[in-house]
N, C-alpha and C positions, 0 to 999 in steps of 0.2 A: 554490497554495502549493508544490504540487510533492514533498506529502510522498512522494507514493509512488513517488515515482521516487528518494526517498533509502532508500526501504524493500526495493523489490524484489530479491532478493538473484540476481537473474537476468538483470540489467538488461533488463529486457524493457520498459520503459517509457520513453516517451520523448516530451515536449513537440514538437508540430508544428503552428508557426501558433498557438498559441497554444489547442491542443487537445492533452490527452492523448491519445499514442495506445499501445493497447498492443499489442505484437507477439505472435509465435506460440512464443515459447519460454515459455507459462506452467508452471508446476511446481504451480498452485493452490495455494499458501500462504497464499492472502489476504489476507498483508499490508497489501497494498492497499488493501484493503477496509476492514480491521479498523482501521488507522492514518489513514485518512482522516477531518479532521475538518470536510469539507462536505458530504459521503455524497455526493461525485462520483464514486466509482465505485460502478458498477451490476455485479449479477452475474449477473441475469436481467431481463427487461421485466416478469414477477411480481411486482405489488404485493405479495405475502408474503415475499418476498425482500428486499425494501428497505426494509420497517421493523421488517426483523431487527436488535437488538440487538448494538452491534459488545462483541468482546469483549476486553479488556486483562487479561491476566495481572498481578494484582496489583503481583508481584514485577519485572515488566520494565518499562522506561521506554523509548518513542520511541527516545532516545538508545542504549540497548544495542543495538535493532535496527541503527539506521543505523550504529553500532562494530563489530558480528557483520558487516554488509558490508563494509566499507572496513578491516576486522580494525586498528584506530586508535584510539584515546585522541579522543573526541568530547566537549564539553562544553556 
């Protein structure tokens, strides 16, 4: 779906072949992680890692992150 590549505010991610790949500029904000809604990213091979609970801030919607990136009116 590619959400996290509309997420990353680092462009660090980036589709190859039809595989996410991510690069070496992370800033660990998780977004990735946290906006992803097939739990295709992984943040450790730790089963206790990966059925950590992502977390959304109430108050923010997908939409504001991917507007905080591309600093745009997103609807």
């Amino acid at each position: 779906c590619q959400t996290c590549i509309k997420v990353c505010p680092m462009n660090n991610i980036e589709l190859i072949e039809g595989k996410i790949k991510i690069k070496d500029n992370c800033m660990t904000c998780l977004a990735c992680f946290h906006w992803c809604p097939t739990a295709a990213i992984y943040m450790s091979k730790e089963k206790e890692i990966e059925r950590r609970e992502k977390y959304h801030h109430p108050d923010v919607r997908l939409t504001d992150i991917i507007k905080q990136k591309y600093n745009e009116f997103v609807e």
